[in-house]
C-alpha positions in Angstrom: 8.2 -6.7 15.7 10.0 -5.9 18.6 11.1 -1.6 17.7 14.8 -2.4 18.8 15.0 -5.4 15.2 13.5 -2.3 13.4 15.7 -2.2 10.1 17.6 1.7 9.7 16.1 3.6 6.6 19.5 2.9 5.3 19.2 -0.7 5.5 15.4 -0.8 4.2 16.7 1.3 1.2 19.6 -0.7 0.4 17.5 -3.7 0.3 14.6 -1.9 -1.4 17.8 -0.7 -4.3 17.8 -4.2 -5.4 13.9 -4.8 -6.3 13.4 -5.0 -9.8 10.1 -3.4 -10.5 10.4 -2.3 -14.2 7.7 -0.4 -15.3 7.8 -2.3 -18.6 7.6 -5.5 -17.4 4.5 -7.4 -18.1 4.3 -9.6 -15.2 4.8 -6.6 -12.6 2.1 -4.6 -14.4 -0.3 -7.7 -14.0 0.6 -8.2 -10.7 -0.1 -4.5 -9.9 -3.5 -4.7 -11.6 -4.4 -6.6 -9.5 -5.3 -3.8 -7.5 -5.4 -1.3 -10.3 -8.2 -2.7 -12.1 -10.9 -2.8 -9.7 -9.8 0.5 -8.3 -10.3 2.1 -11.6 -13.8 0.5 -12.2 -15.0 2.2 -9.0 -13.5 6.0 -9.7 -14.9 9.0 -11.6 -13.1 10.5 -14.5 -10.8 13.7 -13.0 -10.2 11.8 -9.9 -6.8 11.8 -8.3 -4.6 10.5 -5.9 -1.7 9.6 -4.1 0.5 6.4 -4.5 2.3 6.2 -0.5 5.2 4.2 -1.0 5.7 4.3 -4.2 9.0 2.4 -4.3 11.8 3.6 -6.9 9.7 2.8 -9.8 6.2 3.8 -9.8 5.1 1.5 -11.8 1.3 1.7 -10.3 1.3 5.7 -10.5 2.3 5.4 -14.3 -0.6 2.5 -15.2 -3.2 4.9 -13.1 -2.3 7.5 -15.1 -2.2 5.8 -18.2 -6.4 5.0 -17.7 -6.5 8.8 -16.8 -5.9 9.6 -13.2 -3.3 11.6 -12.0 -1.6 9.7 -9.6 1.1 11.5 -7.8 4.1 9.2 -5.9 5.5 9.2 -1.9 7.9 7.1 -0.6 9.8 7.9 2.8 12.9 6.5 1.2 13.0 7.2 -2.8 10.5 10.5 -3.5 9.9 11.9 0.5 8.2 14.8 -0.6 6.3 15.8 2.4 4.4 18.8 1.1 2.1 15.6 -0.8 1.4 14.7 2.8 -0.7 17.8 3.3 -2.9 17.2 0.5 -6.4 15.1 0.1 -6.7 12.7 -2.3 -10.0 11.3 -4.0 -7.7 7.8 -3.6 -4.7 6.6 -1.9 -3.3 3.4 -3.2 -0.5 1.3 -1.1 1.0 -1.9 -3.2 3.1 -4.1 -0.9 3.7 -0.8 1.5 1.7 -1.7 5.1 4.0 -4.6 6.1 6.5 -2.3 6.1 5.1 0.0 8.3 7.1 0.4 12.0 4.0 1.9 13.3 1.3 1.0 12.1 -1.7 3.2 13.9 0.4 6.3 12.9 0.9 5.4 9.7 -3.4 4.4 8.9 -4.2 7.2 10.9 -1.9 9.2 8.1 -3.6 7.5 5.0 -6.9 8.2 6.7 -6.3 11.9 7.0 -5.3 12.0 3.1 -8.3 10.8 1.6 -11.4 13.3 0.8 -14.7 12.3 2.0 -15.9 9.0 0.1 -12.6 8.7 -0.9 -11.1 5.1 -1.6 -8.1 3.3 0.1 -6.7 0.7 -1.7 -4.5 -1.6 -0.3 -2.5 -4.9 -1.5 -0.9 -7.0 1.1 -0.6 -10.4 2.4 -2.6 -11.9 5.3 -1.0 -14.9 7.2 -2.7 -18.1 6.0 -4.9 -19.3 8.5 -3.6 -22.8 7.6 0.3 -22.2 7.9 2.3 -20.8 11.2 3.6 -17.8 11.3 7.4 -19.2 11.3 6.4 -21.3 8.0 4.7 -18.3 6.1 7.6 -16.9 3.4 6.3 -13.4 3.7 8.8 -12.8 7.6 11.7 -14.1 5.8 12.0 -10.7 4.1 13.9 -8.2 6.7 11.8 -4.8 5.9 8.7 -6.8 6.6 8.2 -5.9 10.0 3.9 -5.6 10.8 1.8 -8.4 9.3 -1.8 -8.7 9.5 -4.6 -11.1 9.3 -7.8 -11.0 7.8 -9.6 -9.7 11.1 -7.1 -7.1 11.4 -8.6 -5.7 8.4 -12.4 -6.1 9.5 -11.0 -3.9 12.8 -8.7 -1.0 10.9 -12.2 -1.1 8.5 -14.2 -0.3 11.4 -12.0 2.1 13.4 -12.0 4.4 10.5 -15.2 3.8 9.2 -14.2 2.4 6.0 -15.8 -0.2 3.4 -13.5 -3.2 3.6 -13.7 -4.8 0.6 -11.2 -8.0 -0.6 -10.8 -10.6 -2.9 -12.8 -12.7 0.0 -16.2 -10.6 -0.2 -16.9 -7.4 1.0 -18.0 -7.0 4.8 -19.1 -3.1 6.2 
């Protein structure tokens, strides 16, 4: 996206105020674990990490926690406690987080520099549908959704920073 159609903080906040993601709600909590679940079946008990972009209810920080990892929560806009930036993490999780992200290679270089060595980055997104256009796909209609990626993308930010990329489509080194 072009960085002058960049929505303000301000803007991305007020939109973000209007989410509903209730921490009791069973149908959020399902959708998160989607991402939760495998996560936890790959991590050692005592492990901890960092949800970036937690959003105003951190709903995935709470269900981590409740299988017995300290998760800790960072959003720019709702909890910007930068001091959490300057920590390593045995994981960093970001749910729904890297569309949002006005620039991008800053922002993986960042979640690349918070994880320990071996450490897992676990990511939900959506990649544009190789079988729909771009101006079809419902995912651009939302205004804070501002970098999209593609499966290949993936393979490449895999490879730049030497990471296992593994998705609900196989796993590829």
């Amino acid at each position: 996206m072009d960085r002058d159609d960049l929505p303000s903080l301000d803007e991305e906040r007020r939109i973000y105020s209007h989410h509903e993601n209730d921490p009791s709600d069973r149908r959020y909590r399902a959708f998160l674990d989607r991402l939760a679940a495998p996560l936890c079946a790959r991590l050692s008990p005592g492990m901890s990490g960092l949800d970036y972009g937690a959003d105003p209810g951190p709903t995935l920080a709470l269900m981590l926690g409740e299988r017995g990892f300290l998760t800790t929560s960072w959003d720019p806009l709702f909890e910007p406690q930068d001091d959490l930036l300057d920590r390593r993490y045995d994981f960093v999780i970001c749910t729904e987080v890297v569309e949002h992200f006005h620039r991008p290679r800053v922002e993986f270089d960042r979640l690349a520099s918070l994880l320990r060595p071996g450490g897992w980055l676990a990511i939900m997104t959506q990649w544009q549908p190789p079988d729909l256009s771009f101006q079809q796909w419902h995912y651009v209609r939302d205004p804070t959704h501002v970098s999209f990626y593609a499966e290949r993308t993936f393979d490449w930010i895999a490879e730049k920073y030497g990471f296992w990329l593994e998705s609900q489509r196989g796993m590829s080194p």
